[in-house]
PQR file with spaces between the fields and no chain letter, atoms N, CA, C, O and H, PARSE charges and radii, in Angstrom:
ATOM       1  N    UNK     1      -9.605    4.474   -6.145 -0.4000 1.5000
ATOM       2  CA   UNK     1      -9.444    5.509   -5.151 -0.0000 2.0000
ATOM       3  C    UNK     1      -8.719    6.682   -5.795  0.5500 1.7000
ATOM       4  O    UNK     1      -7.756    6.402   -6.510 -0.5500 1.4000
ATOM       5  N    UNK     2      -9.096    8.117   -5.615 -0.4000 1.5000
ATOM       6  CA   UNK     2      -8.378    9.119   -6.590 -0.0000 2.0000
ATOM       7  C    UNK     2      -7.562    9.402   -5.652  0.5500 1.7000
ATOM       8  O    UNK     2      -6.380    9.356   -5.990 -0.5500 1.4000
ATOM       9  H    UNK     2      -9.877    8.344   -5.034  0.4000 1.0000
ATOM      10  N    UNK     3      -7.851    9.783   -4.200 -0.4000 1.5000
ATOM      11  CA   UNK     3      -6.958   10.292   -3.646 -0.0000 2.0000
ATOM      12  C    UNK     3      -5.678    9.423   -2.849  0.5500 1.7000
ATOM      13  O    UNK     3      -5.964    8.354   -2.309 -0.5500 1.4000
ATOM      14  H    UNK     3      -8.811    9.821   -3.925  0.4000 1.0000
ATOM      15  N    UNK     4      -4.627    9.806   -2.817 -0.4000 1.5000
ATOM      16  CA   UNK     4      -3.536    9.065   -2.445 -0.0000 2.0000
ATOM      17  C    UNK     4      -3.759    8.587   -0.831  0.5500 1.7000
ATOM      18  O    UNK     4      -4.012    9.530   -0.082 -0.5500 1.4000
ATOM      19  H    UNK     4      -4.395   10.675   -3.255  0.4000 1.0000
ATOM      20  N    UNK     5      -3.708    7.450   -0.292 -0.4000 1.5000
ATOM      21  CA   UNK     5      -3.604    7.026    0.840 -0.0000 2.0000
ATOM      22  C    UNK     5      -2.965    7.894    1.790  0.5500 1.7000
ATOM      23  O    UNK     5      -2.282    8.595    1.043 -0.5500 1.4000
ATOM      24  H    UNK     5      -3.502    6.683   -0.901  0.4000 1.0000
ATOM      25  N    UNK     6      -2.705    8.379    3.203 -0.4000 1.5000
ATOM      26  CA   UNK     6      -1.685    8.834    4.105 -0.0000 2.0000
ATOM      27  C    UNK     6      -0.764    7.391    4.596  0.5500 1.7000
ATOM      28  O    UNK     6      -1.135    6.240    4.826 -0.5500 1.4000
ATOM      29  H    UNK     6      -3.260    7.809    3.810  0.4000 1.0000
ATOM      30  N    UNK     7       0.518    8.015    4.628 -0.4000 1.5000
ATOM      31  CA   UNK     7       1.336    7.139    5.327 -0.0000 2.0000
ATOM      32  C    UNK     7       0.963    6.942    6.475  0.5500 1.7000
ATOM      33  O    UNK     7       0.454    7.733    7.270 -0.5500 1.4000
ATOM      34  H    UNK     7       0.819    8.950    4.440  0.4000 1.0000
ATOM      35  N    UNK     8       1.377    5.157    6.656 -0.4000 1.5000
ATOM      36  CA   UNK     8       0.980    4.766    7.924 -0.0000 2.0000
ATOM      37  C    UNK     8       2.104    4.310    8.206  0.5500 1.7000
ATOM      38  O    UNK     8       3.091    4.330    7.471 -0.5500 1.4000
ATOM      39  H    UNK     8       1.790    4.515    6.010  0.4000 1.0000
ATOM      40  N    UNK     9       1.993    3.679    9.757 -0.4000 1.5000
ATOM      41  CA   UNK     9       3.362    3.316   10.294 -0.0000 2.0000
ATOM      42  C    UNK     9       3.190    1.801   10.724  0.5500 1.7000
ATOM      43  O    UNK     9       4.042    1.336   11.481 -0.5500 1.4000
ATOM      44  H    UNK     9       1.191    3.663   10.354  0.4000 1.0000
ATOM      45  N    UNK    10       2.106    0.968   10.278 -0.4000 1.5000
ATOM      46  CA   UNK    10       2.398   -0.375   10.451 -0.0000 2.0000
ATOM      47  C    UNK    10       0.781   -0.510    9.296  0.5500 1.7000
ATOM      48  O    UNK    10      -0.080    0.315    8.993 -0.5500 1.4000
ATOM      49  H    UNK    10       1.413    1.346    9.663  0.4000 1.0000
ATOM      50  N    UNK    11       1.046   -2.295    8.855 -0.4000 1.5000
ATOM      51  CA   UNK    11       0.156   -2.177    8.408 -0.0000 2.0000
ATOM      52  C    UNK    11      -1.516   -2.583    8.699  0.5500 1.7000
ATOM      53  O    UNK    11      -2.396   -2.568    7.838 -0.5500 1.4000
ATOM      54  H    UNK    11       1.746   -2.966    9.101  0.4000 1.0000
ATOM      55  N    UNK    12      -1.681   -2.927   10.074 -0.4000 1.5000
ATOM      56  CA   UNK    12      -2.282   -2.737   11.119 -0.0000 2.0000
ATOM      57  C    UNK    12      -3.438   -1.246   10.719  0.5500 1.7000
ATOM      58  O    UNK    12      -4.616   -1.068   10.410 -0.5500 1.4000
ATOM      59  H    UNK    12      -0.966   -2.939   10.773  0.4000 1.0000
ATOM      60  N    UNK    13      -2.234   -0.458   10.966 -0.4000 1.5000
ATOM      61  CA   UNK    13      -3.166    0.876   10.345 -0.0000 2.0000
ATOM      62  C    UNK    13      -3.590    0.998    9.289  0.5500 1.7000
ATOM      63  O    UNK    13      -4.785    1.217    9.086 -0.5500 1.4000
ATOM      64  H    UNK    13      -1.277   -0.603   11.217  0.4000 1.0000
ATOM      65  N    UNK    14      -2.924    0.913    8.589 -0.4000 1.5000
ATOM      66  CA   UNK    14      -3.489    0.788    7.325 -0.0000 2.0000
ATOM      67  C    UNK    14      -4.914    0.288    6.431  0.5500 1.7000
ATOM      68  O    UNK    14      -5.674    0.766    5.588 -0.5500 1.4000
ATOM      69  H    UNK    14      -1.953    0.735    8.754  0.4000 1.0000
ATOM      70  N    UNK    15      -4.702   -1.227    7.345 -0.4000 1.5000
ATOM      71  CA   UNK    15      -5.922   -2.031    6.770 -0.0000 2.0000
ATOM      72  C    UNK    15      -6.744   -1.427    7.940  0.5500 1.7000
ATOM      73  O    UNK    15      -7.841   -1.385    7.382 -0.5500 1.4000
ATOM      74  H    UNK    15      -4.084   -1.614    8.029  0.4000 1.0000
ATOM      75  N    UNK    16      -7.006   -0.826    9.451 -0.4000 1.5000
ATOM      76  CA   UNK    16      -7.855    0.309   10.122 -0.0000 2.0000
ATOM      77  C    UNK    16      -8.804    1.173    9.210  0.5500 1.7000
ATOM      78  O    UNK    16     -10.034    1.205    9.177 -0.5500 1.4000
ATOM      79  H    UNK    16      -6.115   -0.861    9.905  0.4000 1.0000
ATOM      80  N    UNK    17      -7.645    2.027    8.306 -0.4000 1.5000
ATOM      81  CA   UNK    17      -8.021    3.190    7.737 -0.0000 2.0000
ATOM      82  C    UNK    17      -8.637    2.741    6.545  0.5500 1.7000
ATOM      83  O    UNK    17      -9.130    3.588    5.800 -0.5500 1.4000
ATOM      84  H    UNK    17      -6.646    2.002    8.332  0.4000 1.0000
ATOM      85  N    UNK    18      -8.679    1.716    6.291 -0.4000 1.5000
ATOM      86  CA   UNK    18      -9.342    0.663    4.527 -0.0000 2.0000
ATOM      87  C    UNK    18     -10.805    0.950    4.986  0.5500 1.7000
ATOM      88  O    UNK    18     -11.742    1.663    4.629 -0.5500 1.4000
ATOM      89  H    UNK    18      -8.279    1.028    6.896  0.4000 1.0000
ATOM      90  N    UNK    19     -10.431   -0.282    6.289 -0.4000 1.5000
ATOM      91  CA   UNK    19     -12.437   -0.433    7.069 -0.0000 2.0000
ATOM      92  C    UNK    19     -13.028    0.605    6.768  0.5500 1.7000
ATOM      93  O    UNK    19     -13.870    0.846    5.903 -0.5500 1.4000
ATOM      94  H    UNK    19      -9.669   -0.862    6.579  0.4000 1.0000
ATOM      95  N    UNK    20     -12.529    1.233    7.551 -0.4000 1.5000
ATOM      96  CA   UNK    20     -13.181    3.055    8.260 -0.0000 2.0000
ATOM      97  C    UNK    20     -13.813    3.477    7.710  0.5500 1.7000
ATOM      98  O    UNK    20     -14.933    3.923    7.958 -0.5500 1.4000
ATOM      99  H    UNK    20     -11.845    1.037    8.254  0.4000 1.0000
ATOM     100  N    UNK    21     -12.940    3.416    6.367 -0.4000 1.5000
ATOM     101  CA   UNK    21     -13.550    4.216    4.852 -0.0000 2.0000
ATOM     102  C    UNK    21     -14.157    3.699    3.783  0.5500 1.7000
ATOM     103  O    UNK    21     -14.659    4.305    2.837 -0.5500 1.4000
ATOM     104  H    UNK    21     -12.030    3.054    6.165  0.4000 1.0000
ATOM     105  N    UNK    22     -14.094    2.651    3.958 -0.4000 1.5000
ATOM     106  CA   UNK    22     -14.985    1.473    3.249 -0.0000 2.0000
ATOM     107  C    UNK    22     -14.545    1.141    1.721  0.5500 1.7000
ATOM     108  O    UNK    22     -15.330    1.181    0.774 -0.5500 1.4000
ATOM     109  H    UNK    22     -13.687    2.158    4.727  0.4000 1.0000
ATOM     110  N    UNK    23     -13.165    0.805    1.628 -0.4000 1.5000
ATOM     111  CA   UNK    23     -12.257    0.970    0.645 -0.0000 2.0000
ATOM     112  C    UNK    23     -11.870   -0.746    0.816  0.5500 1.7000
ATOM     113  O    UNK    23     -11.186   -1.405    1.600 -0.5500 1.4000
ATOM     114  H    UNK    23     -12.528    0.773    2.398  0.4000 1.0000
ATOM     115  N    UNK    24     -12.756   -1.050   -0.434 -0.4000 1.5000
ATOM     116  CA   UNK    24     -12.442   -2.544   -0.816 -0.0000 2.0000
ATOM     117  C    UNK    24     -11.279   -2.879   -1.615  0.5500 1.7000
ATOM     118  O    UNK    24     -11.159   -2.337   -2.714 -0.5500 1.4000
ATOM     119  H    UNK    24     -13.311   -0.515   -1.071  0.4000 1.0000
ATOM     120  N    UNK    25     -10.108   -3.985   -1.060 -0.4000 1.5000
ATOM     121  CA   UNK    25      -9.205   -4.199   -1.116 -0.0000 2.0000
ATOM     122  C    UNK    25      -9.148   -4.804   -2.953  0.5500 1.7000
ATOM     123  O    UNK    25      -8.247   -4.381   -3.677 -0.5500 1.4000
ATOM     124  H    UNK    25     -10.206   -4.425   -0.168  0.4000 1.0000
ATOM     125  N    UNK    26      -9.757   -5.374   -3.269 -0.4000 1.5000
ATOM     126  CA   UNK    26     -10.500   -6.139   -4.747 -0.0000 2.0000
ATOM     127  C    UNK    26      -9.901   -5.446   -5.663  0.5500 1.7000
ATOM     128  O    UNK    26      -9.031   -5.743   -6.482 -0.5500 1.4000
ATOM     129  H    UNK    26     -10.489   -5.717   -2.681  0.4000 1.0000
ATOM     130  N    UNK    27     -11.034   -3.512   -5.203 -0.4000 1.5000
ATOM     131  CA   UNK    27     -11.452   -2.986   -6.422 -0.0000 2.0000
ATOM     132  C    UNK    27      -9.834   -2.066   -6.337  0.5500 1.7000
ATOM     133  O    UNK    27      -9.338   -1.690   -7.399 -0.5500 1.4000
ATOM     134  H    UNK    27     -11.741   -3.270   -4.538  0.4000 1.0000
ATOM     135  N    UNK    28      -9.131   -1.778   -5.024 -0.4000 1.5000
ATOM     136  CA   UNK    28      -8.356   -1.256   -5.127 -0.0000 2.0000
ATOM     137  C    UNK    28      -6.717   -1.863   -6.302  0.5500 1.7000
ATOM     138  O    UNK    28      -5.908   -1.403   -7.107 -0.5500 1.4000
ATOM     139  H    UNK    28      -9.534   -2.084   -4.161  0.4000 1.0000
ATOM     140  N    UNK    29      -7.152   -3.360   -5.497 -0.4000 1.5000
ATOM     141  CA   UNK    29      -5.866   -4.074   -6.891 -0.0000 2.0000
ATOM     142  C    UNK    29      -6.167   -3.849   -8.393  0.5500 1.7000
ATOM     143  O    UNK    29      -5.417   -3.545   -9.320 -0.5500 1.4000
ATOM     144  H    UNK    29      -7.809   -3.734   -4.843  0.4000 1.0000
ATOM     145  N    UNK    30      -7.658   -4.120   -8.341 -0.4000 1.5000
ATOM     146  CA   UNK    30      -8.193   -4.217   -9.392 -0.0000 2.0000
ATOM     147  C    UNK    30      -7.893   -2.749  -10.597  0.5500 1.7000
ATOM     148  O    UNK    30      -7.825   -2.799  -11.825 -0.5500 1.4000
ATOM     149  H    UNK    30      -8.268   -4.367   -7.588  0.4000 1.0000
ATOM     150  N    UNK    31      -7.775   -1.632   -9.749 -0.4000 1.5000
ATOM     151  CA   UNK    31      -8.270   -0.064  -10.105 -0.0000 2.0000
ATOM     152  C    UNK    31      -6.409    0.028  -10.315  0.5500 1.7000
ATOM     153  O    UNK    31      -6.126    0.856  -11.180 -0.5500 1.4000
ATOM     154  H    UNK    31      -7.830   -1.592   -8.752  0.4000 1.0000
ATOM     155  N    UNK    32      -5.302   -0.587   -9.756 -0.4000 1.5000
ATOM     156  CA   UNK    32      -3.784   -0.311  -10.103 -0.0000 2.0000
ATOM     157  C    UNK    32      -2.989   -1.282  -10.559  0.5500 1.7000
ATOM     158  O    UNK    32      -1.790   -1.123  -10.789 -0.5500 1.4000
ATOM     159  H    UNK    32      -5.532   -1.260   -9.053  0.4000 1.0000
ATOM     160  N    UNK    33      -3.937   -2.877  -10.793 -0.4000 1.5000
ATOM     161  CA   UNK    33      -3.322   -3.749  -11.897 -0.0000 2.0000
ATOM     162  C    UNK    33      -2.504   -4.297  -10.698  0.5500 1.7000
ATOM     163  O    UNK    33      -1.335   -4.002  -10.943 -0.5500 1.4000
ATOM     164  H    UNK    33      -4.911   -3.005  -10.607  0.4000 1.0000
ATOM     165  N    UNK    34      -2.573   -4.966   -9.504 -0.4000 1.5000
ATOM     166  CA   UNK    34      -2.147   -5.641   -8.706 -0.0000 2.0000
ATOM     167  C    UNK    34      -2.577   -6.917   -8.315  0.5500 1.7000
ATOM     168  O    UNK    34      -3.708   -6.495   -8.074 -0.5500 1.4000
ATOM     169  H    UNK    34      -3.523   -5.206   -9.305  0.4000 1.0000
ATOM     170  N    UNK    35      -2.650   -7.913   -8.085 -0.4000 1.5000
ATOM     171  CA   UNK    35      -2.934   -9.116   -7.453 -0.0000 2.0000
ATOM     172  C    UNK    35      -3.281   -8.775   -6.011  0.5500 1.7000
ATOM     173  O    UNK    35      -2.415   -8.550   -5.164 -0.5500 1.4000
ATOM     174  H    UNK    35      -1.731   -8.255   -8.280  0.4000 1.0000
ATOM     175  N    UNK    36      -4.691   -8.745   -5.754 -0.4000 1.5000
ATOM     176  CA   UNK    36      -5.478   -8.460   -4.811 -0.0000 2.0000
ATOM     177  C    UNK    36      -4.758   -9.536   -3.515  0.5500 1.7000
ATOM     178  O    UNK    36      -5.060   -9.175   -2.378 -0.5500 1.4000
ATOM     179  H    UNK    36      -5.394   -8.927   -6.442  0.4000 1.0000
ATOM     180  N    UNK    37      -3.978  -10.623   -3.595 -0.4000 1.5000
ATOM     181  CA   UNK    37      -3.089  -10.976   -2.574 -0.0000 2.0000
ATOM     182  C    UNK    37      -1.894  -10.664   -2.070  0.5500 1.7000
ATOM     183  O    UNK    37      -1.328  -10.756   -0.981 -0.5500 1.4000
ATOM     184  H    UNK    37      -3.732  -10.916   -4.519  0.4000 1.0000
ATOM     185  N    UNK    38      -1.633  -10.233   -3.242 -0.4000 1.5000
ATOM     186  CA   UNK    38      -0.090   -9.451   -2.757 -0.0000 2.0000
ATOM     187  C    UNK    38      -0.545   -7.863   -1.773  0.5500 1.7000
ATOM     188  O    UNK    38       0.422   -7.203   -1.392 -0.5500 1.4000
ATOM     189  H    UNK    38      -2.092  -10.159   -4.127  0.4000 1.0000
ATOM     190  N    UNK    39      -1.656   -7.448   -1.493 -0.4000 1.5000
ATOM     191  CA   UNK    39      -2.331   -6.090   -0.639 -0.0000 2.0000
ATOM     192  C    UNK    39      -2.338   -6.689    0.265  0.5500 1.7000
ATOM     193  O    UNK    39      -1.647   -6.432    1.251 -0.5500 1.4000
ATOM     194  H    UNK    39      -2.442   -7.984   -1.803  0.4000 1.0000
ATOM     195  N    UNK    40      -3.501   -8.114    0.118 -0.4000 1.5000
ATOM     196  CA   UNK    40      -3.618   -8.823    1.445 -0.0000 2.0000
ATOM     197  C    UNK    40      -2.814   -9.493    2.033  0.5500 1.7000
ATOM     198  O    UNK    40      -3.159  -10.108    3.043 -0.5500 1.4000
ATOM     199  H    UNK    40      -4.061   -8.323   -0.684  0.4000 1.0000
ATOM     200  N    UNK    41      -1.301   -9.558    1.468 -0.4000 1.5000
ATOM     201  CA   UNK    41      -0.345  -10.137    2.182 -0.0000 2.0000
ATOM     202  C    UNK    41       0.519   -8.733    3.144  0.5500 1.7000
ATOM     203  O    UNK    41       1.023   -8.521    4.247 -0.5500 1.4000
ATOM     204  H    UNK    41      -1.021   -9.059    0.648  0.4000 1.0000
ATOM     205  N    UNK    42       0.260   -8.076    1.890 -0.4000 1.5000
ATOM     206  CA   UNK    42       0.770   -6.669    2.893 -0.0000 2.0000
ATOM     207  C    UNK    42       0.320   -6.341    4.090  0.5500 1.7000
ATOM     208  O    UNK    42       0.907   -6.186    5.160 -0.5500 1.4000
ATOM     209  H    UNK    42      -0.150   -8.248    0.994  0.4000 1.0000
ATOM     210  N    UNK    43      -0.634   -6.266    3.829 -0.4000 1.5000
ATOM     211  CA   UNK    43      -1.866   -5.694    5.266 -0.0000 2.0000
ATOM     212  C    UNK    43      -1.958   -7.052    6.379  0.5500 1.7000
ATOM     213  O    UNK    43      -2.266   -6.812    7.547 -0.5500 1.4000
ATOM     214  H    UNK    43      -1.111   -6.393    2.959  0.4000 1.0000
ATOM     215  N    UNK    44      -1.703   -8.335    5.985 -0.4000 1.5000
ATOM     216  CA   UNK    44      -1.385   -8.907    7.158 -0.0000 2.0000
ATOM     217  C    UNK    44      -0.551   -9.467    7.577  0.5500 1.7000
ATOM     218  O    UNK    44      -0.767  -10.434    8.308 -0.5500 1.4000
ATOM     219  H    UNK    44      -1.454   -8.529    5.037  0.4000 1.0000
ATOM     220  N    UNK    45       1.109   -8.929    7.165 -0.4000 1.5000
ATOM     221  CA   UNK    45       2.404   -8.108    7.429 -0.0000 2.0000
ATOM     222  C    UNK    45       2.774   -9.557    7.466  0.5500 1.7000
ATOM     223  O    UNK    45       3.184  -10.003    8.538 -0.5500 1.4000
ATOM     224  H    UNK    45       1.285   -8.143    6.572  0.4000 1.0000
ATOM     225  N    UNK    46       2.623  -10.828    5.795 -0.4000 1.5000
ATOM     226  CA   UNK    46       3.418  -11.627    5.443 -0.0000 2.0000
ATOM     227  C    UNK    46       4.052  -11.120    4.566  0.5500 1.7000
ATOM     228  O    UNK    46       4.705  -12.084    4.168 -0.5500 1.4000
ATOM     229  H    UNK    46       2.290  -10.466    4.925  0.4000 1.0000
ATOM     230  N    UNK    47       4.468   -9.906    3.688 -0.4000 1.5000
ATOM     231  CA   UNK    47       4.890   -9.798    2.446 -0.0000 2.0000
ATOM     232  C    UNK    47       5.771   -7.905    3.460  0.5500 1.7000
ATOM     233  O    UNK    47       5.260   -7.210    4.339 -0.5500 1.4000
ATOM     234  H    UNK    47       3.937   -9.122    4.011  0.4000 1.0000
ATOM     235  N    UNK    48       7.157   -7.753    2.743 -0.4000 1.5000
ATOM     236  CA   UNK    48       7.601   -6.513    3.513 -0.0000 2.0000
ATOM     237  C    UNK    48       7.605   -5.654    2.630  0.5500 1.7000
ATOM     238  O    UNK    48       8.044   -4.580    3.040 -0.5500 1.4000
ATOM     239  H    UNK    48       7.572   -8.317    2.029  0.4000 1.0000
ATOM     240  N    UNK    49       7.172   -5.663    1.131 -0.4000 1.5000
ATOM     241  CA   UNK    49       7.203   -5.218    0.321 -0.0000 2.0000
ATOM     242  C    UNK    49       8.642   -4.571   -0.631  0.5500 1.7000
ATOM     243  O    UNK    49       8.700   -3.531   -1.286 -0.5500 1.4000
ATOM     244  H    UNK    49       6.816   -6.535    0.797  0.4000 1.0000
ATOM     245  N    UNK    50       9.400   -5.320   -0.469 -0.4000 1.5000
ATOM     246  CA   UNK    50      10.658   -4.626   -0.281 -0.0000 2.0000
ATOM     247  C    UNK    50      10.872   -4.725   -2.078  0.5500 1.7000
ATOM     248  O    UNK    50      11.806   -3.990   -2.397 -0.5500 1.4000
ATOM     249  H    UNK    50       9.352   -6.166    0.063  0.4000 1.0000
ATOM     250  N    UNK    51      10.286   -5.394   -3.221 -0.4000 1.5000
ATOM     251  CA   UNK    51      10.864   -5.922   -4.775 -0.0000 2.0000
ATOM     252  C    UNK    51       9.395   -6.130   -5.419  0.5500 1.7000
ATOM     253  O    UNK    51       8.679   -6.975   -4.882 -0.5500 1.4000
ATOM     254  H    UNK    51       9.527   -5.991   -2.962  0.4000 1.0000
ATOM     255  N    UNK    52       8.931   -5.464   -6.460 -0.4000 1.5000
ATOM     256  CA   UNK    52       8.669   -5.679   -7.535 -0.0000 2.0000
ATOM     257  C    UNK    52       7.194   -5.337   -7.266  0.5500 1.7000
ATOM     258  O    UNK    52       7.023   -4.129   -7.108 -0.5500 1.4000
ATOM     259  H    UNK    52       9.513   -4.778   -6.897  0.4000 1.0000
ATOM     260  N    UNK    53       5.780   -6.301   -7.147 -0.4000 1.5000
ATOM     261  CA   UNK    53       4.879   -5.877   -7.413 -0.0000 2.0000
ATOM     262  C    UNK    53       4.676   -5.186   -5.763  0.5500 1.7000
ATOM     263  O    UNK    53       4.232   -4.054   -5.573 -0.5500 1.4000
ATOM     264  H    UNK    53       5.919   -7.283   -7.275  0.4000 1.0000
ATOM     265  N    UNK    54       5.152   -6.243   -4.542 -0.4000 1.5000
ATOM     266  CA   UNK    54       5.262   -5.628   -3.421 -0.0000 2.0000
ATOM     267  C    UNK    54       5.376   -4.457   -3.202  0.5500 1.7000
ATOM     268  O    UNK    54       4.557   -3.813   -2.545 -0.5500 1.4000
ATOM     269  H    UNK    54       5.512   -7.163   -4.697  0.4000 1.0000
ATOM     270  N    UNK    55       6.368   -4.010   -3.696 -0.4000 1.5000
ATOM     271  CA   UNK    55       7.107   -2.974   -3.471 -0.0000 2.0000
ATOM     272  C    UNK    55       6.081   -1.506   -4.202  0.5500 1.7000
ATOM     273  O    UNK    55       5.894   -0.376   -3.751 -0.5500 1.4000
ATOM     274  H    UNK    55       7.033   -4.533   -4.229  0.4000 1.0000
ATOM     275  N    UNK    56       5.642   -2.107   -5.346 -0.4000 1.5000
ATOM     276  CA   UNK    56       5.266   -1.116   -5.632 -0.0000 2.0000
ATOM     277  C    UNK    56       3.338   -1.189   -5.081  0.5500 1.7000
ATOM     278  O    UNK    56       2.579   -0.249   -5.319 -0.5500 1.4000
ATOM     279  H    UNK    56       5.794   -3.025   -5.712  0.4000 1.0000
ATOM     280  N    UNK    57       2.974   -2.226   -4.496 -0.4000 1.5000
ATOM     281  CA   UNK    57       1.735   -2.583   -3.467 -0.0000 2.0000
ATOM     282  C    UNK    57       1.706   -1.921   -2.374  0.5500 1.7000
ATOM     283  O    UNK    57       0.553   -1.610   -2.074 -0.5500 1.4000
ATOM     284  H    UNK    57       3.590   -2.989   -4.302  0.4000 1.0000
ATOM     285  N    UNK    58       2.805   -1.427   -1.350 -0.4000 1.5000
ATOM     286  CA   UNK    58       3.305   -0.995   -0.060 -0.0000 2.0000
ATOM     287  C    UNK    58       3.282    0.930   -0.658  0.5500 1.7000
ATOM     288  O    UNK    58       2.676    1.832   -0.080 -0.5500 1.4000
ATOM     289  H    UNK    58       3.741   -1.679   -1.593  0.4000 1.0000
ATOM     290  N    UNK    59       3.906    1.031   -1.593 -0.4000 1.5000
ATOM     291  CA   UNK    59       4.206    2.610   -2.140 -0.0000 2.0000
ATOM     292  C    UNK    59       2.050    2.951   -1.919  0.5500 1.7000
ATOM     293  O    UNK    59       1.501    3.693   -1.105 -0.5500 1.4000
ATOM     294  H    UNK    59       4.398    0.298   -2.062  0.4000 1.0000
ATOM     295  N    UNK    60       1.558    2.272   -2.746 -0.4000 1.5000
ATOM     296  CA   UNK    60       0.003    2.738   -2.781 -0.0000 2.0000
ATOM     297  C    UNK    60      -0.769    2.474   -1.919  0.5500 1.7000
ATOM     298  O    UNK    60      -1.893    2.969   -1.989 -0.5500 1.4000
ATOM     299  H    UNK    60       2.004    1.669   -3.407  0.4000 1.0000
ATOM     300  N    UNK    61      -0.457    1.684   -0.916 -0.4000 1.5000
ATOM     301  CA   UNK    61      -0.736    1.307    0.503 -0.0000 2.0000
ATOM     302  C    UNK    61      -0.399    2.584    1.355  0.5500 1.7000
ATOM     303  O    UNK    61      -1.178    2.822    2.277 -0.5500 1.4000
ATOM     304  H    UNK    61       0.457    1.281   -0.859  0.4000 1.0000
ATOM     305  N    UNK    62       0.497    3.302    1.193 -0.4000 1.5000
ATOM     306  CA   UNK    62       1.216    4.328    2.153 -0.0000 2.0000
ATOM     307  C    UNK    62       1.903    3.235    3.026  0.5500 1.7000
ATOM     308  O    UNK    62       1.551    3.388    4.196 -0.5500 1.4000
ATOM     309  H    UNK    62       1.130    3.109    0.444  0.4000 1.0000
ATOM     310  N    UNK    63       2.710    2.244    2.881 -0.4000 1.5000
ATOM     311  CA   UNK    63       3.355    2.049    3.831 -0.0000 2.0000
ATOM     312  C    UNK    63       4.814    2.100    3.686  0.5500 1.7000
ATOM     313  O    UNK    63       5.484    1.886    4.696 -0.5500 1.4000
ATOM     314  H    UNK    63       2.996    2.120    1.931  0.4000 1.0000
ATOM     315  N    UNK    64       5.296    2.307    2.774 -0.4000 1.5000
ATOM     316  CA   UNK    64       6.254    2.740    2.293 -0.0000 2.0000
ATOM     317  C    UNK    64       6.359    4.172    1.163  0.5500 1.7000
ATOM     318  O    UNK    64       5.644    4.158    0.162 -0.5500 1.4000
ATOM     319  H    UNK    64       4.752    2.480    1.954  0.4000 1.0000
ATOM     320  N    UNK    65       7.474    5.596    1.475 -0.4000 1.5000
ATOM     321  CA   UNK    65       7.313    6.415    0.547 -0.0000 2.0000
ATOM     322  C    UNK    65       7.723    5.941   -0.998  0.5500 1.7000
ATOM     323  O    UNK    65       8.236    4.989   -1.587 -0.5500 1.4000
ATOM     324  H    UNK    65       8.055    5.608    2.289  0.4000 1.0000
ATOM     325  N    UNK    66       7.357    6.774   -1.160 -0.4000 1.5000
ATOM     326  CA   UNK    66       7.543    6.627   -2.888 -0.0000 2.0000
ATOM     327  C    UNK    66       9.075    7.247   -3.331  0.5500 1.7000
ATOM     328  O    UNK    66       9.458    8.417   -3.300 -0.5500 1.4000
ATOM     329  H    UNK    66       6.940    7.547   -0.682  0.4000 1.0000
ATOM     330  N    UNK    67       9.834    5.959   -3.774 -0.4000 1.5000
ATOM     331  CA   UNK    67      11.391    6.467   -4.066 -0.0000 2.0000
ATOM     332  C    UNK    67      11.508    7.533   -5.160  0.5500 1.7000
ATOM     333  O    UNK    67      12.600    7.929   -5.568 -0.5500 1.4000
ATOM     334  H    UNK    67       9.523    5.009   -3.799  0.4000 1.0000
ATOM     335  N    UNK    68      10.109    8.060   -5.699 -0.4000 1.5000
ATOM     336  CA   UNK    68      10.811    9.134   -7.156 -0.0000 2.0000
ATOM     337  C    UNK    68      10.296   10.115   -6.207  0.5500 1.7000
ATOM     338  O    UNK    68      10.251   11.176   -6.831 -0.5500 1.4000
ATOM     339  H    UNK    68       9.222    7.738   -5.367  0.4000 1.0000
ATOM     340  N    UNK    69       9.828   10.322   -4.849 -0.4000 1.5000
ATOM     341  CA   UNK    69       9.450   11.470   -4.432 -0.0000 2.0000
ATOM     342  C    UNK    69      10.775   11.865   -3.517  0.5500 1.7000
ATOM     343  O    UNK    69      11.088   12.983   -3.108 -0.5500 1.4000
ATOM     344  H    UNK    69       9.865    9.460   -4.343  0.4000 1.0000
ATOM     345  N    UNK    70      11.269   10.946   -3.375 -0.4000 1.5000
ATOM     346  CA   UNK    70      12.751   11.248   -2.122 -0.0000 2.0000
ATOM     347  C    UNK    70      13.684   11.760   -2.255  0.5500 1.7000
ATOM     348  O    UNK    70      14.328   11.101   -3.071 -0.5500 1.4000
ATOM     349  H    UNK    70      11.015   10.038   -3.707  0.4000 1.0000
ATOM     350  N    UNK    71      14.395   12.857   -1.851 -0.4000 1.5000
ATOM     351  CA   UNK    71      15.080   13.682   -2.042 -0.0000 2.0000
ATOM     352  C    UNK    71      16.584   12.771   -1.504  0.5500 1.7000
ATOM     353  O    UNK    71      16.419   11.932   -0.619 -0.5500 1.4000
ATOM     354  H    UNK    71      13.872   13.392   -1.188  0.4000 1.0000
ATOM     355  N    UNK    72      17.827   12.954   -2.003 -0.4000 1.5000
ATOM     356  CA   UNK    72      18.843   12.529   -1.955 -0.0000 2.0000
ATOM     357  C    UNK    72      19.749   13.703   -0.945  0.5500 1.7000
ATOM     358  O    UNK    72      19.877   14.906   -1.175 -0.5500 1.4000
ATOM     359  H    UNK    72      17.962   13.636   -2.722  0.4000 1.0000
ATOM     360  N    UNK    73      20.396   12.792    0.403 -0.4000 1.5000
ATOM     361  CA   UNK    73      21.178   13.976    1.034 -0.0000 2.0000
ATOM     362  C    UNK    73      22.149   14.138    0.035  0.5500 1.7000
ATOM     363  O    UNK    73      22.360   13.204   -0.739 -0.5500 1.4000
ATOM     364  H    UNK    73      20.292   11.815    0.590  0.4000 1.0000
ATOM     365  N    UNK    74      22.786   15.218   -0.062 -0.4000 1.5000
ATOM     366  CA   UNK    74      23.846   15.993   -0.800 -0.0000 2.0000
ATOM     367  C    UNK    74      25.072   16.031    0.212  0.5500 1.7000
ATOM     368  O    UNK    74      26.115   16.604   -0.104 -0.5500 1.4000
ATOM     369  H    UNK    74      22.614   15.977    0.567  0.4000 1.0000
């Protein structure tokens, strides 16, 4: 997928917006070097993504932002 996912707010939506668009979960692990179960654990909201491949599974999911994009309050 070239273009970046939109944030979603559960992952419910998420795996919605996969269908819709006809964005196979496989080629997507496959295309960022992920374990195509650790997506599908995401998307059926056993895994919170909170450490390591999760974490960085949920960032390309849009269900979590991306911590090098987040600005720090001052």
């Amino acid at each position: 997928m070239d273009t970046p996912l939109p944030r979603f707010k559960s992952p419910e939506a998420c795996a919605a917006y996969l269908r819709a668009n006809g964005v196979n979960v496989s080629e997507l692990a496959r295309a960022n070097n992920l374990p195509r179960l650790v997506l599908v654990d995401l998307l059926r909201g056993k895994r919170k993504g909170h450490r390591g491949q999760a974490h960085r599974a949920a960032i390309l999911l849009g269900l979590k932002d991306d911590p090098s994009t987040l600005q720090l309050a001052a």
